[in-house]
C-alpha positions as CSV (number, residue, x, y, z in Angstrom):
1,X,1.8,-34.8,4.9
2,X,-1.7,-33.1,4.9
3,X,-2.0,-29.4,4.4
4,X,-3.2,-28.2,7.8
5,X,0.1,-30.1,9.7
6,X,2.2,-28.7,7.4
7,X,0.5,-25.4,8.3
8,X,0.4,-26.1,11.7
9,X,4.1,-26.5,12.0
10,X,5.2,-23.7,9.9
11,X,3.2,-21.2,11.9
12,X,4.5,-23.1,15.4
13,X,8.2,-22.7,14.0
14,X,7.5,-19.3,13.2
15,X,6.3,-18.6,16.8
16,X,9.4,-20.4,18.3
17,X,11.5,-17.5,16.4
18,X,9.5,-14.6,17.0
19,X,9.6,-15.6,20.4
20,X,13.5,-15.8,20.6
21,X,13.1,-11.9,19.1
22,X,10.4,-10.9,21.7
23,X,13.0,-11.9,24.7
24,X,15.6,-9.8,22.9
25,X,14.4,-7.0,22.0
26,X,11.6,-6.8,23.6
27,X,12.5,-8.2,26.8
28,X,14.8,-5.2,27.6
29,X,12.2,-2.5,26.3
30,X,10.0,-3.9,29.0
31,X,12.1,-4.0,31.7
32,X,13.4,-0.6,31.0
33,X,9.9,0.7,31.4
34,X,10.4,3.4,35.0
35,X,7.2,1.4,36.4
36,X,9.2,1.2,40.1
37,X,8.3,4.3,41.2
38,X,4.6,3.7,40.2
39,X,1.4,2.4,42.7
40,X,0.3,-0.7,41.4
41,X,-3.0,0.2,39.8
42,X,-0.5,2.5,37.8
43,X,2.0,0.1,37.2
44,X,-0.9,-2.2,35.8
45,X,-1.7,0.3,33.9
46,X,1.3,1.2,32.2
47,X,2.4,-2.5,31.2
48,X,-1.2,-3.2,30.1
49,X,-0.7,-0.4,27.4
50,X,2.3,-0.8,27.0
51,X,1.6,-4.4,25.6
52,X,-1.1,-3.4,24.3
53,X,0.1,-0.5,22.2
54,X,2.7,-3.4,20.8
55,X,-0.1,-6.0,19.7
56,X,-1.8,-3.4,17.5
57,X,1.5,-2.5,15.9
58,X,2.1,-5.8,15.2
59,X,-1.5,-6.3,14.1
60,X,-1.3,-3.4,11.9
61,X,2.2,-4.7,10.3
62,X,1.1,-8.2,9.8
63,X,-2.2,-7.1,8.2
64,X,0.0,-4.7,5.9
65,X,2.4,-7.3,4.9
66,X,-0.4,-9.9,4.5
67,X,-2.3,-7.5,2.4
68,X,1.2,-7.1,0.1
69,X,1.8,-10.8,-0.2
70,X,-1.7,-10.9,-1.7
71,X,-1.4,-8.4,-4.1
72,X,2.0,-10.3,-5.5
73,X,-0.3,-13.4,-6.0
74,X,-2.4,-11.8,-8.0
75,X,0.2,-10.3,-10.5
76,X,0.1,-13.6,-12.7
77,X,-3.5,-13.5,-12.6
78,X,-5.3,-12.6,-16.0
């Protein structure tokens, strides 16, 4: 099996769980938001940064952990 399907279907498997964590944790965060009360330009609003606010935490943790897995292979590195 070539590199890039093995690839593909580790980062596909990977999505299939973080998406079973997104519906259950985040699921609820969402839907607690108090958008009800809001006009709908607001309510737009409010879920766009909302989501948005989530993606660049996400970003910002995947970059850090990437950036941590790098620096362990380089420790057996002359």
């Amino acid at each position: 099996m070539s590199v890039l399907l093995i690839t593909i279907l580790t980062g596909f498997g990977l999505g299939i769980v973080g998406n079973i964590h997104c519906v259950a944790m985040c699921g609820p965060l969402a839907l607690s938001l108090p958008t009800h009360k809001l006009n709908k330009f607001n309510k737009l609003a409010a879920v766009v940064f909302y989501n948005l606010g989530r993606t660049i935490s996400y970003t910002f943790l995947g970059i850090l952990f990437g950036l941590i897995g790098k620096s362990f292979s380089k420790i057996g590195r002359a």
